[in-house]
N, CA, C and O atoms as a Tripos MOL2 file, in Angstrom:
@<TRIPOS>MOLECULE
protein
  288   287    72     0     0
PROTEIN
NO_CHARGES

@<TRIPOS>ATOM
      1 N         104.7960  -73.6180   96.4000 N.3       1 UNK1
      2 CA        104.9190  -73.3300   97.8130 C.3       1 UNK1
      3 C         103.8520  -74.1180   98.5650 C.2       1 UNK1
      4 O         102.6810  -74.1090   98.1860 O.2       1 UNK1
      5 N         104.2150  -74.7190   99.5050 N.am      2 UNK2
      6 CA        102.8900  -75.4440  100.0720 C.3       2 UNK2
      7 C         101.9180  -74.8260  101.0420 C.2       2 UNK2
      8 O         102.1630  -73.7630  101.6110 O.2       2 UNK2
      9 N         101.1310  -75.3140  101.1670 N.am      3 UNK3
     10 CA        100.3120  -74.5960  101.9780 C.3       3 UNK3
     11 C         100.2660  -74.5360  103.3620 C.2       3 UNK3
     12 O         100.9500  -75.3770  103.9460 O.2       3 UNK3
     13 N          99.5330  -73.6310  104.1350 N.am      4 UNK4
     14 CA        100.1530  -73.2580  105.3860 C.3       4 UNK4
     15 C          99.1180  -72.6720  106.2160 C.2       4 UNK4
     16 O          98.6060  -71.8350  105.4730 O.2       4 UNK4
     17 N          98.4460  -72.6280  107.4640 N.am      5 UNK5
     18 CA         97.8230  -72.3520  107.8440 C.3       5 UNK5
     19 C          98.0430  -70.8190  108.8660 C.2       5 UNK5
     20 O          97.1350  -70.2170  109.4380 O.2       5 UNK5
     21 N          99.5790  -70.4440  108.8640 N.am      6 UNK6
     22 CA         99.7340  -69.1730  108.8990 C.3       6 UNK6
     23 C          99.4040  -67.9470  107.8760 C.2       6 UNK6
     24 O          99.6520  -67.6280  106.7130 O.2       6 UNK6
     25 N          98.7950  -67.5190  108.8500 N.am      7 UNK7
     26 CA         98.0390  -65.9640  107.8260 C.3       7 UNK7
     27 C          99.2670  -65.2370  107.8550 C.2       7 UNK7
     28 O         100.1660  -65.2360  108.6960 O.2       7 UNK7
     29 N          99.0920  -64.4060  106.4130 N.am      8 UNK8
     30 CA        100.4360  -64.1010  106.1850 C.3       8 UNK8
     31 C          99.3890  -62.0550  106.4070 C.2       8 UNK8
     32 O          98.2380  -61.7300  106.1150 O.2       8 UNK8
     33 N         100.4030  -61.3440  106.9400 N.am      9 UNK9
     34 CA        100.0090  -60.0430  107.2000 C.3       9 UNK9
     35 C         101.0490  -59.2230  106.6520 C.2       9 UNK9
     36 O         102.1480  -59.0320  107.1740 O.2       9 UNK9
     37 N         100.4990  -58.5960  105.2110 N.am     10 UNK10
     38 CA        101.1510  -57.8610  104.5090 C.3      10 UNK10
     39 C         101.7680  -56.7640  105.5050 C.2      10 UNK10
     40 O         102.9590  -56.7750  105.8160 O.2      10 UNK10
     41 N         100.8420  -55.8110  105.9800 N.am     11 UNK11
     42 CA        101.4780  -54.2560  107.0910 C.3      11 UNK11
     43 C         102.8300  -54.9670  107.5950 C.2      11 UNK11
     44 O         103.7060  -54.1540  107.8900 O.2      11 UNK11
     45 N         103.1130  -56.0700  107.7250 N.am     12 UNK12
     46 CA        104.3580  -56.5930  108.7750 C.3      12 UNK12
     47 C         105.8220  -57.1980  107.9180 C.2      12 UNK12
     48 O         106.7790  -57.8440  108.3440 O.2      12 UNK12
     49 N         105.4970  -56.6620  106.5300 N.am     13 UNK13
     50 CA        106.7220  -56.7220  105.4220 C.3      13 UNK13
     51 C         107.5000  -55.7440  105.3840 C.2      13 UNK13
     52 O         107.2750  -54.5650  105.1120 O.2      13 UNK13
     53 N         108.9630  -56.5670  105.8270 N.am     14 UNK14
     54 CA        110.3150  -55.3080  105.6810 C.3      14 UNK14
     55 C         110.6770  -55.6420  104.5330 C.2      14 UNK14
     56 O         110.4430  -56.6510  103.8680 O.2      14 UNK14
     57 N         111.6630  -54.1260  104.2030 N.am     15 UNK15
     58 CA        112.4260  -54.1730  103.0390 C.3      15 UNK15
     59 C         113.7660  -54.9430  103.3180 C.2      15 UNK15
     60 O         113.8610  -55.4350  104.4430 O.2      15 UNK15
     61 N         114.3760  -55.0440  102.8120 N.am     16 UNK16
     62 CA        116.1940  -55.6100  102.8090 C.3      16 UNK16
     63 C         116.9580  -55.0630  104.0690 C.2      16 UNK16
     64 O         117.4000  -55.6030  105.0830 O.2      16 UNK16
     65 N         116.9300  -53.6120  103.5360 N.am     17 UNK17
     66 CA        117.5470  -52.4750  104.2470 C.3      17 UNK17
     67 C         116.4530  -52.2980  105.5200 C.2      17 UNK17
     68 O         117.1410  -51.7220  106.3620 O.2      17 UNK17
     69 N         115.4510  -52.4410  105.9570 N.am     18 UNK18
     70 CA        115.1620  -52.2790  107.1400 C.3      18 UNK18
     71 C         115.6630  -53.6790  107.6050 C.2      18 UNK18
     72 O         116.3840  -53.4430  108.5750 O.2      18 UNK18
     73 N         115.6390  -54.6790  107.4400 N.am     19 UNK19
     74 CA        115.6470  -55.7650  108.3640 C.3      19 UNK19
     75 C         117.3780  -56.0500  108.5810 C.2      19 UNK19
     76 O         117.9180  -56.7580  109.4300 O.2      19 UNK19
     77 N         118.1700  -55.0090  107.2030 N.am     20 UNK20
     78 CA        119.7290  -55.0650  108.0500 C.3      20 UNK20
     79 C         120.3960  -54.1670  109.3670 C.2      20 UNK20
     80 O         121.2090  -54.2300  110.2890 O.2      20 UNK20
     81 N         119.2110  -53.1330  108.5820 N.am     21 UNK21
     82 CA        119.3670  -52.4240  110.3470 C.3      21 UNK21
     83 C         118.4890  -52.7700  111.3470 C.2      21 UNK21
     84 O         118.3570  -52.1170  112.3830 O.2      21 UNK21
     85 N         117.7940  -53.9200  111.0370 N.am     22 UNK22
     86 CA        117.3110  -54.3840  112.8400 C.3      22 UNK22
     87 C         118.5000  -55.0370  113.1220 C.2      22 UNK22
     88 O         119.0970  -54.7890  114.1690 O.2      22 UNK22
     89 N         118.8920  -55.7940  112.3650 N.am     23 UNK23
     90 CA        119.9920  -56.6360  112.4660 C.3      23 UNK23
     91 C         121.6010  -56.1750  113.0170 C.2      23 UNK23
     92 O         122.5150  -56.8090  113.5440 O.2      23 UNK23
     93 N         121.4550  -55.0070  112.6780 N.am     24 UNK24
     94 CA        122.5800  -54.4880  112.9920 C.3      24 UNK24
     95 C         122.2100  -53.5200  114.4420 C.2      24 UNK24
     96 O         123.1570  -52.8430  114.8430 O.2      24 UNK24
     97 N         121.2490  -53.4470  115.0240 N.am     25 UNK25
     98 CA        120.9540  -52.9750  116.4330 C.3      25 UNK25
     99 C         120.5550  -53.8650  117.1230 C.2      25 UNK25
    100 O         120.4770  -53.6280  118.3290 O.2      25 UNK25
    101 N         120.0410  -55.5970  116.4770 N.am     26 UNK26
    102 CA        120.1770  -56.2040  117.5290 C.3      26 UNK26
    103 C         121.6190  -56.8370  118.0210 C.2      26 UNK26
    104 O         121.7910  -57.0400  119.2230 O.2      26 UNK26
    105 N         122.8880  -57.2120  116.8380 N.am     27 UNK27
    106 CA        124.0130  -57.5120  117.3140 C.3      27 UNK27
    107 C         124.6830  -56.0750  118.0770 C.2      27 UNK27
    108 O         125.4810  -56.1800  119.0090 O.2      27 UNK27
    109 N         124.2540  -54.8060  117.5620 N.am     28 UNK28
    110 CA        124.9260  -54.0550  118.5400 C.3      28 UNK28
    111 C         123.9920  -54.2200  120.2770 C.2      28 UNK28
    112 O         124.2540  -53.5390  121.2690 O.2      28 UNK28
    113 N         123.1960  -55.0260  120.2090 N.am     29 UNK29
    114 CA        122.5730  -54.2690  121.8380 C.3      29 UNK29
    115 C         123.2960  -56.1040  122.2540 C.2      29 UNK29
    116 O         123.6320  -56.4420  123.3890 O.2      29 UNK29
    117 N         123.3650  -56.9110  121.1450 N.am     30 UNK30
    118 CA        124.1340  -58.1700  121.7070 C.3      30 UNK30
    119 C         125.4190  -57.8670  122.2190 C.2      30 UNK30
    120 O         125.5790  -57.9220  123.4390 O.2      30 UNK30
    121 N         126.1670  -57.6190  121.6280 N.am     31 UNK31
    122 CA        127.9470  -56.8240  122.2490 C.3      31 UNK31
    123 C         127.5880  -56.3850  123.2460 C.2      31 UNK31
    124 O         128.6200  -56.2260  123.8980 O.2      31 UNK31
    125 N         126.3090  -55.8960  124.1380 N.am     32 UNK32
    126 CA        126.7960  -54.8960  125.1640 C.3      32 UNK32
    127 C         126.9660  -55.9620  126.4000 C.2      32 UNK32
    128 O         127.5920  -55.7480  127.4380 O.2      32 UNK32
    129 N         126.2160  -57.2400  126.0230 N.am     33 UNK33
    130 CA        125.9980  -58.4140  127.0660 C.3      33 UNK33
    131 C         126.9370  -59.6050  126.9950 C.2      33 UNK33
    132 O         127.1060  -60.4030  127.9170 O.2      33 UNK33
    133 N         127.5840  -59.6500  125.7060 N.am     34 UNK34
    134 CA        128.5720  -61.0230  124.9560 C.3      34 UNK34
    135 C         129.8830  -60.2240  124.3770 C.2      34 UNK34
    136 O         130.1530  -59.0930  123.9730 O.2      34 UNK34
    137 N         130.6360  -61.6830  124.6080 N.am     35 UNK35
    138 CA        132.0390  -60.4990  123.4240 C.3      35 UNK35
    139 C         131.7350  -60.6900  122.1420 C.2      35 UNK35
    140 O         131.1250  -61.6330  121.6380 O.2      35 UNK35
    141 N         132.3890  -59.3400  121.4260 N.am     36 UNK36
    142 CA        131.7270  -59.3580  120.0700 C.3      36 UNK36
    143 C         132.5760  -60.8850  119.1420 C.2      36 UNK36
    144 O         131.9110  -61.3700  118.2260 O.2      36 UNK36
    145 N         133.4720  -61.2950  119.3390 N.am     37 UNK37
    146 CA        133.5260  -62.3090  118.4560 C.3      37 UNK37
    147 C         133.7580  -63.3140  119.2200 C.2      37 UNK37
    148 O         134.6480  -63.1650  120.0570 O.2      37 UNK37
    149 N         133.0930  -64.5140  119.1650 N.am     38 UNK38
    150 CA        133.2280  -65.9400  119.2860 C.3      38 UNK38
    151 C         133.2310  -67.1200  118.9170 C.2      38 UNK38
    152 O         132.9780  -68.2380  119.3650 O.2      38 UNK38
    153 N         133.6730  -66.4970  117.7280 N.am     39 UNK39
    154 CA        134.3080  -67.6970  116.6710 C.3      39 UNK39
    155 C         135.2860  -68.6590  117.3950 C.2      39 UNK39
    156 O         136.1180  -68.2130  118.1850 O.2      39 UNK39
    157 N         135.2030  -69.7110  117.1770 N.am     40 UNK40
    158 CA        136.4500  -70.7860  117.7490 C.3      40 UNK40
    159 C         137.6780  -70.4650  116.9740 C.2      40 UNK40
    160 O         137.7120  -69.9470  115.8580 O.2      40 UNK40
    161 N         138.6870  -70.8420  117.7150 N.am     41 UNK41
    162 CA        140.0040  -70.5680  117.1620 C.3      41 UNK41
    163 C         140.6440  -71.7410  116.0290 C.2      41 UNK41
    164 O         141.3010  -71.4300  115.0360 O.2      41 UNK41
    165 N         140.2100  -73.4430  116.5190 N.am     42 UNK42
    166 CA        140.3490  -73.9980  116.1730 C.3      42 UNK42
    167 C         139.1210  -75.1800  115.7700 C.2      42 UNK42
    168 O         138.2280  -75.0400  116.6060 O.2      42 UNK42
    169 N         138.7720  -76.2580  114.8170 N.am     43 UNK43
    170 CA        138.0550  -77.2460  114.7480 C.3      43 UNK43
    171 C         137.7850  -78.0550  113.5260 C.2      43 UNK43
    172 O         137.9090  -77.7200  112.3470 O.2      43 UNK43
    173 N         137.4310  -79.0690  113.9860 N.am     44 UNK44
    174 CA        137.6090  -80.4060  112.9770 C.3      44 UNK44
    175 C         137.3350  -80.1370  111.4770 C.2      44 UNK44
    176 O         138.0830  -80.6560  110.6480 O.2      44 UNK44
    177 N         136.2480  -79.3110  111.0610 N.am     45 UNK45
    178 CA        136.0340  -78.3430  109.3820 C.3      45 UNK45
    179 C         137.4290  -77.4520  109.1050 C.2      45 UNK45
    180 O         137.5580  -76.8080  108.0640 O.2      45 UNK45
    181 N         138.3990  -77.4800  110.0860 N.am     46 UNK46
    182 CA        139.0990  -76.2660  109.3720 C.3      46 UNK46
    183 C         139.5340  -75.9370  108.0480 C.2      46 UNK46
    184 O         139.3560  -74.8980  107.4130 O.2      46 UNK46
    185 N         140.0260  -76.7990  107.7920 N.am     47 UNK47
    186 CA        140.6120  -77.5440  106.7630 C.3      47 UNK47
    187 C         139.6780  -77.3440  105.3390 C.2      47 UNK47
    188 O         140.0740  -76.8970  104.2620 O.2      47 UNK47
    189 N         138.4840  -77.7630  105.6520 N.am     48 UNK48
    190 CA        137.4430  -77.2710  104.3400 C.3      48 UNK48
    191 C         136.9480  -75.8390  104.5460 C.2      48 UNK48
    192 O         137.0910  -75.0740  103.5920 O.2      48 UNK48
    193 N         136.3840  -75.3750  105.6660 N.am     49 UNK49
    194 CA        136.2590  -73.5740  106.3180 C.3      49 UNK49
    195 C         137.2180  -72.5070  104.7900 C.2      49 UNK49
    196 O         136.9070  -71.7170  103.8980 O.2      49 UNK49
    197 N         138.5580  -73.2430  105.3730 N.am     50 UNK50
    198 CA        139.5040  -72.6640  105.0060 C.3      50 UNK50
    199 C         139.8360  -72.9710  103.6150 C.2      50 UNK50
    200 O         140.6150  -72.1920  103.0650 O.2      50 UNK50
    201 N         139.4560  -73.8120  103.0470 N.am     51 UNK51
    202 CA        139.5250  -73.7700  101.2080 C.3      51 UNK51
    203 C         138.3520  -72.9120  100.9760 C.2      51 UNK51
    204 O         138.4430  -71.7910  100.4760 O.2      51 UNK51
    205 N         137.2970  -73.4360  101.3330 N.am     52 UNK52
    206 CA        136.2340  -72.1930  101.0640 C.3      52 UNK52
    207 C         136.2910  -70.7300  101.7350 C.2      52 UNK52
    208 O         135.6820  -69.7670  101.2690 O.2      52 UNK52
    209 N         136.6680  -70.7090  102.2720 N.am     53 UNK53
    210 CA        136.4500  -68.8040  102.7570 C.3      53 UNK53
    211 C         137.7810  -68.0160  102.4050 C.2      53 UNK53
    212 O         138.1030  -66.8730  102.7260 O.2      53 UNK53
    213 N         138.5480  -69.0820  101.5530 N.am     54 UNK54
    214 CA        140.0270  -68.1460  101.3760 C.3      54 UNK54
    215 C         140.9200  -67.6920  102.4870 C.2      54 UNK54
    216 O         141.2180  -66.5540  102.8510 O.2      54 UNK54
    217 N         141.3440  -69.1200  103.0280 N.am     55 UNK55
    218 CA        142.8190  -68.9110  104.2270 C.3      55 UNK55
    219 C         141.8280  -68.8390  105.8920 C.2      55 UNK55
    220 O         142.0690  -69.1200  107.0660 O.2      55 UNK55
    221 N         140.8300  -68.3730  105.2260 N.am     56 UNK56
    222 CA        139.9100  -67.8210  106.4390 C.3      56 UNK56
    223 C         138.9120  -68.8420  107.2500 C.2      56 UNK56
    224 O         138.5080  -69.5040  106.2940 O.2      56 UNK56
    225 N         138.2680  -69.3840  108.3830 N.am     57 UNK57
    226 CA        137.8160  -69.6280  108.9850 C.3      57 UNK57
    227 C         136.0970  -69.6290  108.6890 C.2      57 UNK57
    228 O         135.3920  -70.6390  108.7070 O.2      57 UNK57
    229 N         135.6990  -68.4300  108.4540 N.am     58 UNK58
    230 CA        134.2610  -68.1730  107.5780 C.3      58 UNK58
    231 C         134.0110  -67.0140  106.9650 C.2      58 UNK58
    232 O         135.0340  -66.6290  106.3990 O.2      58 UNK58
    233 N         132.8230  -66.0490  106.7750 N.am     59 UNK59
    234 CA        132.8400  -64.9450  106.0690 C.3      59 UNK59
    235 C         133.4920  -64.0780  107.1910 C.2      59 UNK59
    236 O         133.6220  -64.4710  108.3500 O.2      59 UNK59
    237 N         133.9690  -62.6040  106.6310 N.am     60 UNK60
    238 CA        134.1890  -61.7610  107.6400 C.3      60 UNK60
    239 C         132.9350  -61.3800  108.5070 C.2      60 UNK60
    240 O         131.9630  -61.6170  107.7900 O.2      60 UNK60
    241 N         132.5790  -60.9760  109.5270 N.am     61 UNK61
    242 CA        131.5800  -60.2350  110.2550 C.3      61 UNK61
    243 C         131.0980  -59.1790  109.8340 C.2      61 UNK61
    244 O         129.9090  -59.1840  109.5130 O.2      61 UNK61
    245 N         131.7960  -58.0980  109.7240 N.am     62 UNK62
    246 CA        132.3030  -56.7850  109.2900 C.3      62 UNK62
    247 C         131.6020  -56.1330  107.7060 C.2      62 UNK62
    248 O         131.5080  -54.9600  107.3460 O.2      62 UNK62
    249 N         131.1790  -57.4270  106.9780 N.am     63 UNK63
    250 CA        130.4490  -56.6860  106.1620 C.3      63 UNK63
    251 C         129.1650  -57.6490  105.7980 C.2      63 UNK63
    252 O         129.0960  -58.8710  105.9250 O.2      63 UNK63
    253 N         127.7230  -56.3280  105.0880 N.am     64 UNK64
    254 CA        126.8380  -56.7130  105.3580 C.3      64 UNK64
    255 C         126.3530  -57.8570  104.4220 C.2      64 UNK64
    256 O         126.6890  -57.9590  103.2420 O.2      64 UNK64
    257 N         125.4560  -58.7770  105.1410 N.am     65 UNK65
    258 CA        125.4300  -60.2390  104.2280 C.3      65 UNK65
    259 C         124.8460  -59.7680  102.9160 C.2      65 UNK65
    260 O         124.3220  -58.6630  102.7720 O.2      65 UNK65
    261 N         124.9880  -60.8070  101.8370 N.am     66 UNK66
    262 CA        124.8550  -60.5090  100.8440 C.3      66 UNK66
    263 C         124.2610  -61.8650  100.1700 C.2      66 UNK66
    264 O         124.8920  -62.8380   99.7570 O.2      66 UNK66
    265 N         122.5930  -61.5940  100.1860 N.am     67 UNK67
    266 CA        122.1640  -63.0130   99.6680 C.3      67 UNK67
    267 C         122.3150  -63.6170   98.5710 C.2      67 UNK67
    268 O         121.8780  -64.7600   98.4370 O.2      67 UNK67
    269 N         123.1070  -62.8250   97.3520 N.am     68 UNK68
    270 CA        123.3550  -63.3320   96.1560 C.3      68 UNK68
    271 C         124.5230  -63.4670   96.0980 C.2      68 UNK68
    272 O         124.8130  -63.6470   94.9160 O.2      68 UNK68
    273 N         125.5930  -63.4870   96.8640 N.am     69 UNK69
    274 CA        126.6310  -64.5010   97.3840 C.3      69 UNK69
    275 C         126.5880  -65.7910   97.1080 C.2      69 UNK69
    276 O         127.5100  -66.2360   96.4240 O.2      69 UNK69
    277 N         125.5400  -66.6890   97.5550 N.am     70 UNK70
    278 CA        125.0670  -67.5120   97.4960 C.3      70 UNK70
    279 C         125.0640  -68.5300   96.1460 C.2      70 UNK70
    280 O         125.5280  -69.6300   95.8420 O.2      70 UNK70
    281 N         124.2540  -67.4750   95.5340 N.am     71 UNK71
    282 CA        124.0960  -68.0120   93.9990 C.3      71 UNK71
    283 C         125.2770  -68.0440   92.8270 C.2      71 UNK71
    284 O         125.1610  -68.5650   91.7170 O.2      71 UNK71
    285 N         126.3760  -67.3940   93.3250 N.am     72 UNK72
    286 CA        127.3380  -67.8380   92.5300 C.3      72 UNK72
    287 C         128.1810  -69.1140   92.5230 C.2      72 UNK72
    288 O         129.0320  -69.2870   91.6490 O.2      72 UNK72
@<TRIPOS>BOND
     1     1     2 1
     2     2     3 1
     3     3     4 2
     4     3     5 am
     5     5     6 1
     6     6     7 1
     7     7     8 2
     8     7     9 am
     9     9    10 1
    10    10    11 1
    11    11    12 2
    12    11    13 am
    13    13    14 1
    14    14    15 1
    15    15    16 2
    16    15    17 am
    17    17    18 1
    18    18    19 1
    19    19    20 2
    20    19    21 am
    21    21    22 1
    22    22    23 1
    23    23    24 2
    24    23    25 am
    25    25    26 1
    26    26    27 1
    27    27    28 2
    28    27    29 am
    29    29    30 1
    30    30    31 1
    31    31    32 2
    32    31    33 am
    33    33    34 1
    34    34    35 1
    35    35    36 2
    36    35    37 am
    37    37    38 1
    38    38    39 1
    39    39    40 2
    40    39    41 am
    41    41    42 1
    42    42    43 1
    43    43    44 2
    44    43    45 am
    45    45    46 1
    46    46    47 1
    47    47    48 2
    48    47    49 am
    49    49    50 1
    50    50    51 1
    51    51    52 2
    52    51    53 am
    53    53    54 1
    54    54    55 1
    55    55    56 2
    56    55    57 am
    57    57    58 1
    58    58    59 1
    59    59    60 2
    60    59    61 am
    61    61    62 1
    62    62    63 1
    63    63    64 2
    64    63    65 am
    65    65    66 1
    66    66    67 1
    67    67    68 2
    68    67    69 am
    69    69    70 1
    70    70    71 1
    71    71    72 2
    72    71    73 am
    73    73    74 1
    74    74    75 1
    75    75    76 2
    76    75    77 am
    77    77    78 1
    78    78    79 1
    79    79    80 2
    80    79    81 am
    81    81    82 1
    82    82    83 1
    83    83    84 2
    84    83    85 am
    85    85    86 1
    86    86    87 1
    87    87    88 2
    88    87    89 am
    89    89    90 1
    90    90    91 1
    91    91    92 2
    92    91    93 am
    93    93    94 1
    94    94    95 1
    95    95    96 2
    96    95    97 am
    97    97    98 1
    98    98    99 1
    99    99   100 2
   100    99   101 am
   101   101   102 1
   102   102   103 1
   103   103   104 2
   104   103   105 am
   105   105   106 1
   106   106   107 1
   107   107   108 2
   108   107   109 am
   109   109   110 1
   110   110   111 1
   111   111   112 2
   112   111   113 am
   113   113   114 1
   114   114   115 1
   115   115   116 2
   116   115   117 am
   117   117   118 1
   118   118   119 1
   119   119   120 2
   120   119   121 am
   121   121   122 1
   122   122   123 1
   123   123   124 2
   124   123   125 am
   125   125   126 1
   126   126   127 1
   127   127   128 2
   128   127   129 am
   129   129   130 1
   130   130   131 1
   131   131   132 2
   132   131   133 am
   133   133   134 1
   134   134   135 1
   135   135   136 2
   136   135   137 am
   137   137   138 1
   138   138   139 1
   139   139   140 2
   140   139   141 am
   141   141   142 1
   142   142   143 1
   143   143   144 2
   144   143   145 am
   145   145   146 1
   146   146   147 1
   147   147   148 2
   148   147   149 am
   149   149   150 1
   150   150   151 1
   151   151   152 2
   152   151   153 am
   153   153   154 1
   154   154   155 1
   155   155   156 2
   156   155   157 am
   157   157   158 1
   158   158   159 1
   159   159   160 2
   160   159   161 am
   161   161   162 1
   162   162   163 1
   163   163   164 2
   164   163   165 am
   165   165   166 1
   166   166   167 1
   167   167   168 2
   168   167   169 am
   169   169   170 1
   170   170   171 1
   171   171   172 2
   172   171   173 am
   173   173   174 1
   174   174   175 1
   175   175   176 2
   176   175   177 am
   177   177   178 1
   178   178   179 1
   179   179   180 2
   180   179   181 am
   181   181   182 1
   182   182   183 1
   183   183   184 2
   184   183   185 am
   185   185   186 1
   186   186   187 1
   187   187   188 2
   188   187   189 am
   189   189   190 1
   190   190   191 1
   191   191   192 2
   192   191   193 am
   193   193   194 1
   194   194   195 1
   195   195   196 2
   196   195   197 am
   197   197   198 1
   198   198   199 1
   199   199   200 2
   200   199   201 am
   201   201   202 1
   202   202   203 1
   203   203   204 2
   204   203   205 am
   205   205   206 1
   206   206   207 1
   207   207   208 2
   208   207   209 am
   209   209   210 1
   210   210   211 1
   211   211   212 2
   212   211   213 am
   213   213   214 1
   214   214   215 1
   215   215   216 2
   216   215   217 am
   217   217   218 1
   218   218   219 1
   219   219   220 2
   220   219   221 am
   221   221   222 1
   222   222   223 1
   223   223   224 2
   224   223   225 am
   225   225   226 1
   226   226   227 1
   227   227   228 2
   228   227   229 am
   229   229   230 1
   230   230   231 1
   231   231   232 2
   232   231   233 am
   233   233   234 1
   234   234   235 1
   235   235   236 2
   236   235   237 am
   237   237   238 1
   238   238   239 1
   239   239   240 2
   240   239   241 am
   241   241   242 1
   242   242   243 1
   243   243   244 2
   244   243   245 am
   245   245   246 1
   246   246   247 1
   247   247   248 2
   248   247   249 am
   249   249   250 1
   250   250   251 1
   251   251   252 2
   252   251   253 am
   253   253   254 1
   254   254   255 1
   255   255   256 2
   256   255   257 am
   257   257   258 1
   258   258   259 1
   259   259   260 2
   260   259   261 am
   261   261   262 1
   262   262   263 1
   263   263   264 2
   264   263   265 am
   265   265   266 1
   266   266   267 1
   267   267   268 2
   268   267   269 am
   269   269   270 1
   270   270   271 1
   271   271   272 2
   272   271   273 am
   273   273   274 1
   274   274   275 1
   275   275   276 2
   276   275   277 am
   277   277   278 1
   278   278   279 1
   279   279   280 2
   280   279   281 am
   281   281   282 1
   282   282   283 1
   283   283   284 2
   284   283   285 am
   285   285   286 1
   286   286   287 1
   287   287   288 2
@<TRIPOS>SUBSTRUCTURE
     1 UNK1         2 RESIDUE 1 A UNK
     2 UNK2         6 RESIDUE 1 A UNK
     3 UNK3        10 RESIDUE 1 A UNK
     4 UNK4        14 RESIDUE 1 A UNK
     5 UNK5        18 RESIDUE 1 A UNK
     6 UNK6        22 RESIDUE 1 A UNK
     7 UNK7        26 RESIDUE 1 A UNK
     8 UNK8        30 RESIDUE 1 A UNK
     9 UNK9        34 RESIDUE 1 A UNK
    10 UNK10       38 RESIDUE 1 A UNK
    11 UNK11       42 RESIDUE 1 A UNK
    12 UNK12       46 RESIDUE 1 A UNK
    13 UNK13       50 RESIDUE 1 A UNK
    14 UNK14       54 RESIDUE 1 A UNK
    15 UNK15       58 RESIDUE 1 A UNK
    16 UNK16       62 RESIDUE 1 A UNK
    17 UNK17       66 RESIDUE 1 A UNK
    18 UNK18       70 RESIDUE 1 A UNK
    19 UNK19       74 RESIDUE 1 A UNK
    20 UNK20       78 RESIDUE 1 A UNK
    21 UNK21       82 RESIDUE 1 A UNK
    22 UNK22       86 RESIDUE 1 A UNK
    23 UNK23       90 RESIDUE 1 A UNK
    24 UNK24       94 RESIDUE 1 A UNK
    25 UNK25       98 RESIDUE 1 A UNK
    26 UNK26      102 RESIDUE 1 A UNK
    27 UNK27      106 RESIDUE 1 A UNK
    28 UNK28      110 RESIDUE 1 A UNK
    29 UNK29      114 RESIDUE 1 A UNK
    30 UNK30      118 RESIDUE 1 A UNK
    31 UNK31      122 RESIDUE 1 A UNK
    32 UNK32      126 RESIDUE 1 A UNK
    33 UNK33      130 RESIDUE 1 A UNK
    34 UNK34      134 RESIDUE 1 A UNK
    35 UNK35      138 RESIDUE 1 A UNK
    36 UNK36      142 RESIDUE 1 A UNK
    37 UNK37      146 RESIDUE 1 A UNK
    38 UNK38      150 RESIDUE 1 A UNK
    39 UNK39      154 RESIDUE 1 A UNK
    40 UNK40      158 RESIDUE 1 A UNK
    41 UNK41      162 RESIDUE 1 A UNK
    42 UNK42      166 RESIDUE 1 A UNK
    43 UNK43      170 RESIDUE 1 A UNK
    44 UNK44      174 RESIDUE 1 A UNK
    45 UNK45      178 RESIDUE 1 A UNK
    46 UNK46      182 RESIDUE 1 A UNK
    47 UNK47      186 RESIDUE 1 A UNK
    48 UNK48      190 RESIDUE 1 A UNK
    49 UNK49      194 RESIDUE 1 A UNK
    50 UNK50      198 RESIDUE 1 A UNK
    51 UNK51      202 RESIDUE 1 A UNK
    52 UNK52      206 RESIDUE 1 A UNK
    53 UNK53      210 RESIDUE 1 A UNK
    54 UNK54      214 RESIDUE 1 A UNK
    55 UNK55      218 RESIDUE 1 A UNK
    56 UNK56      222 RESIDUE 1 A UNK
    57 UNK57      226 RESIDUE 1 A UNK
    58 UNK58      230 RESIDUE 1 A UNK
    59 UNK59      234 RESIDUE 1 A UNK
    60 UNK60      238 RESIDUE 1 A UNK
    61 UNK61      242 RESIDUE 1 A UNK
    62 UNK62      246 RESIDUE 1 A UNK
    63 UNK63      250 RESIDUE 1 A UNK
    64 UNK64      254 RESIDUE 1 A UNK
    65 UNK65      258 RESIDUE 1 A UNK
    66 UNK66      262 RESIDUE 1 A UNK
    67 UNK67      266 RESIDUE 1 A UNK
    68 UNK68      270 RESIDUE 1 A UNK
    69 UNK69      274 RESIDUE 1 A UNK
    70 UNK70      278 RESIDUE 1 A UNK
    71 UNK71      282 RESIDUE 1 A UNK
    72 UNK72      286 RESIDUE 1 A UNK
């Protein structure tokens, strides 16, 4: 890891589960100002979007991310 001149402050470490529910009260206080989805309907990736996400456009919204998704 390289080095860094930010001090790192342990007291200010979330768990998983706290930082999905910030996450999930800051997109809910986002909806109250934006529409909740604004995904494009159409665009130039579709075509690959859609081999990778299965028919689909990208992940669903609707469920919570999952960082070891990733690694498979």
């Amino acid at each position: 890891m390289p080095d860094t001149k930010i001090a790192i402050r342990p007291e200010r470490i979330v768990t998983w589960e706290q930082w999905q529910a910030g996450r999930a009260e800051r997109r809910r206080v986002g909806n109250l100002v934006a529409p909740k989805n604004i995904r494009r309907k159409k665009s130039e990736g579709d075509e690959y979007l859609r081999e990778t996400y299965d028919g689909e456009r990208g992940p669903p919204f609707n469920k919570p991310f999952d960082p070891s998704a990733d690694e498979k």
